[in-house]
C-alpha positions as CSV (number, residue, x, y, z in Angstrom):
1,X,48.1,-3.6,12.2
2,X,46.2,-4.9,15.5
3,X,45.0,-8.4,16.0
4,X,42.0,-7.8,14.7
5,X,43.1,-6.8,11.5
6,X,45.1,-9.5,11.0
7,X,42.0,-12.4,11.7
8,X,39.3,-10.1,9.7
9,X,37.4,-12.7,7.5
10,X,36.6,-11.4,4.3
11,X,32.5,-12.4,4.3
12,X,32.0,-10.8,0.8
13,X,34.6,-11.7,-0.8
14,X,34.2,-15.8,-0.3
15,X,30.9,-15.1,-1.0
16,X,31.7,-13.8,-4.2
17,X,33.6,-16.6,-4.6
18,X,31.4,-19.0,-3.6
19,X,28.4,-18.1,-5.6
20,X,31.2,-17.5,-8.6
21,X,32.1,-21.2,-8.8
22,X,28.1,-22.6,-7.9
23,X,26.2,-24.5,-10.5
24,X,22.9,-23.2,-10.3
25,X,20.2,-25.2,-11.9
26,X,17.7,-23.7,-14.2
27,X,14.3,-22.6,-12.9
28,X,11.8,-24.8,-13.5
29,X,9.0,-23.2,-16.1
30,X,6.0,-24.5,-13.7
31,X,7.4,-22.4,-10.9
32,X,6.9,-19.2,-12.8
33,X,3.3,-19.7,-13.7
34,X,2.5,-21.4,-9.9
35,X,4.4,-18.2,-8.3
36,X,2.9,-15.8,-10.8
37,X,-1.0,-17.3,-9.9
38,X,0.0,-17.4,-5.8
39,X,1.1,-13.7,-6.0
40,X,-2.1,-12.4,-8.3
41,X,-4.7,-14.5,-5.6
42,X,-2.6,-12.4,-2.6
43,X,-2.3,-9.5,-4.6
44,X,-5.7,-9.4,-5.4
45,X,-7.1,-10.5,-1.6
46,X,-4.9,-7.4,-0.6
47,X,-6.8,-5.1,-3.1
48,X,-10.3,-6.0,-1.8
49,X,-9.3,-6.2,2.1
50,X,-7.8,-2.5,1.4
51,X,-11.0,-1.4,-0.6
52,X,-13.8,-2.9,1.8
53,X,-11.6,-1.2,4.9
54,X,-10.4,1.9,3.9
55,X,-11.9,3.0,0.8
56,X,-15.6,2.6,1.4
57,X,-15.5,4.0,4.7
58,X,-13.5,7.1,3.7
59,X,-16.1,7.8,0.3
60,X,-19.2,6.6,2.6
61,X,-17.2,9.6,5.4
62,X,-16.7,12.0,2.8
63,X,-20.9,12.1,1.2
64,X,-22.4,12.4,4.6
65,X,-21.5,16.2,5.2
66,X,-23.5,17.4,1.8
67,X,-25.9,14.6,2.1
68,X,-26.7,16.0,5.7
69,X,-26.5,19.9,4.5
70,X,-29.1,18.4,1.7
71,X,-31.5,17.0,4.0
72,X,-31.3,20.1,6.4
73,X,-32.5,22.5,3.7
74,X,-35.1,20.5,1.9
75,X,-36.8,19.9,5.3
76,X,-36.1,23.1,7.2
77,X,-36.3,25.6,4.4
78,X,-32.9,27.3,5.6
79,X,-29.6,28.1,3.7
80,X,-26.6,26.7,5.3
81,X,-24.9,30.4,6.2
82,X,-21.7,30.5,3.9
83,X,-18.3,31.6,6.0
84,X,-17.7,34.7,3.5
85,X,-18.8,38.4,4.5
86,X,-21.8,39.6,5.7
87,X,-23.4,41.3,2.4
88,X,-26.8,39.8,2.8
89,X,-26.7,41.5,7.0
């Protein structure tokens, strides 16, 4: 055994120990409803901050390519050519 072996503190153990022995007091039932009400108003600030940023921007991203391809034909008259073979040539 080295030196180091012999002064190794056993953290987890007294720990164990520790909590083991500790009166712990019951939670108060006001603290569940104020917790449960301070994580729904974050929870729910998250939701909308992650919908007005990311969610609208990618649908708003995602309708401009046939809304564009829309507007090209019913003003210019033209098909947008398709990437498949060239039957119609």
């Amino acid at each position: 055994m080295t030196t180091s072996d012999l002064n190794d503190w056993d953290f987890e153990g007294e720990l164990a120990h520790l909590l083991m022995v500790t009166e712990v007091p019951p939670v108060p039932d006001e603290l569940e409803t104020t917790v449960h009400l301070r994580l729904n108003r974050a929870l729910v600030t998250s939701h909308w901050i992650t919908f007005v940023t990311t969610v609208i921007p990618l649908a708003i991203v995602t309708m401009i390519n046939p809304i564009c391809h829309l507007l090209i034909q019913t003003f210019s008259g033209r098909r947008r050519r398709s990437t498949g073979s060239d039957e119609d040539s």
